[in-house]
matplotlib code that plots the C-alpha trace (Angstrom):
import matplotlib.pyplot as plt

x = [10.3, 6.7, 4.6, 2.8, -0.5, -1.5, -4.5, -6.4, -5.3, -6.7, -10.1, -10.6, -9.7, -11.8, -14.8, -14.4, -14.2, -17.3, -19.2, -18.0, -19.5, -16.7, -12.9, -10.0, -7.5, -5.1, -3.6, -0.1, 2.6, 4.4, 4.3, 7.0, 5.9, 6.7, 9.2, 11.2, 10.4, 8.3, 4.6, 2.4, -0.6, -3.1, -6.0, -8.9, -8.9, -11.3, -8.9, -5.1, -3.1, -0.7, 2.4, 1.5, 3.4, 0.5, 1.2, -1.5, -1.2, -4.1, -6.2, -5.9, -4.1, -1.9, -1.1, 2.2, 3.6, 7.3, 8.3, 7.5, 8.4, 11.9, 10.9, 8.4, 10.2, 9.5, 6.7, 4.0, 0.8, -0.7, -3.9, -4.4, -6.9, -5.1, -8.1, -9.8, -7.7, -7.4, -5.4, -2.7, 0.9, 3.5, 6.5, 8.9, 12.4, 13.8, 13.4, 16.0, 13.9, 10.6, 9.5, 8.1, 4.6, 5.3, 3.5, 6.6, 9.6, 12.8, 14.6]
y = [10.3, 9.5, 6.8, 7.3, 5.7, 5.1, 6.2, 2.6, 2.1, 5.4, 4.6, 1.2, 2.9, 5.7, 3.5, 1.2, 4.2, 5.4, 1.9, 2.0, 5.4, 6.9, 6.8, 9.6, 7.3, 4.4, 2.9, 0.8, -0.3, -3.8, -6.6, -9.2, -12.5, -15.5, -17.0, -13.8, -11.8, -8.6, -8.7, -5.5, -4.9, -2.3, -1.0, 1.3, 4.6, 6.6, 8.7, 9.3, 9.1, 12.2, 10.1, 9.2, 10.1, 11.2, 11.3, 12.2, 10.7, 11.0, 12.2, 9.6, 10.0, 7.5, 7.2, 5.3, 4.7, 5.5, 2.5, 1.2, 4.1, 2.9, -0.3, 1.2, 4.2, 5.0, 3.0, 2.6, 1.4, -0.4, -2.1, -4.7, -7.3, -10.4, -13.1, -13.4, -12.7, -9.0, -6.8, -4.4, -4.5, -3.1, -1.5, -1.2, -0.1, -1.0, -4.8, -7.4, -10.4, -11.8, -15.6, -17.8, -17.5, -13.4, -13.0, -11.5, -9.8, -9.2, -5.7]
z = [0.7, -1.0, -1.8, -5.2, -6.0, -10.0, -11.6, -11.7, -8.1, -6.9, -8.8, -7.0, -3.4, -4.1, -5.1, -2.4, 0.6, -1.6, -0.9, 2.5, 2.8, 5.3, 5.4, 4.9, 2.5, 2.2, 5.3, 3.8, 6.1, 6.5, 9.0, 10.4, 8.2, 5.5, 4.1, 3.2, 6.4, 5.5, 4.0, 2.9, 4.8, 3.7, 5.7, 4.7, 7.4, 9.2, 10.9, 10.8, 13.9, 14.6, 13.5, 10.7, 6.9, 4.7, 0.6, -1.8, -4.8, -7.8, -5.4, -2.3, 0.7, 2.1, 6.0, 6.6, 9.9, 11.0, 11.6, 8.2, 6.2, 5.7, 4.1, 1.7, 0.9, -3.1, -3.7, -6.7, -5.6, -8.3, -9.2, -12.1, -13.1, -14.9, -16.1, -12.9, -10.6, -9.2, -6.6, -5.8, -6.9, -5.5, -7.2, -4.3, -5.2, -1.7, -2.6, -3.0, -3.0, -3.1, -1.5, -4.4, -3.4, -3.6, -0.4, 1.6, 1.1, 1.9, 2.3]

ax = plt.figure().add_subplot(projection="3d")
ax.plot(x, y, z, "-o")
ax.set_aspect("equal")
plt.show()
């Protein structure tokens, strides 16, 4: 099991947690929504909770609760700017389809 992170994605958490000025890593897990069922949430964190997964990838941990583990299994965190537009990608290998408006997923 593991959850990488790239390099340009690790530079943009880092220098956001640095502009927060606290925070331990990457909080990435899913939630029950859209049109295909499952969307990624991500959350900056203080403090990890003793369930948690942690991977460190490029120098950032990521916390990842049990319950979404199985969906996210294997991912590549990404970041990339296109024109003005910029955020994460994610390169999950567990999915089988995305909605049209790429906000959810389905597993």
């Amino acid at each position: 099991m593991a959850i990488t992170v790239t390099e340009k994605a690790a530079k943009h958490i880092n220098r956001y947690i640095e502009r927060r000025g606290k925070g331990v890593g990457l909080r990435f897990g899913v939630r029950t929504t859209g049109c295909s069922g499952m969307a990624y949430k991500l959350e900056y964190v203080d403090e990890g909770t003793a369930d948690d997964a942690v991977f460190e990838s490029n120098g950032v941990k990521v916390f990842v609760d049990p319950k979404s583990l199985p969906f996210i299994d294997g991912t590549e965190l990404d970041f990339a700017r296109e024109g003005l537009n910029e955020g994460f990608r994610f390169n999950n290998p567990n999915v089988k389809d995305n909605c049209g408006c790429g906000e959810s997923f389905r597993i």
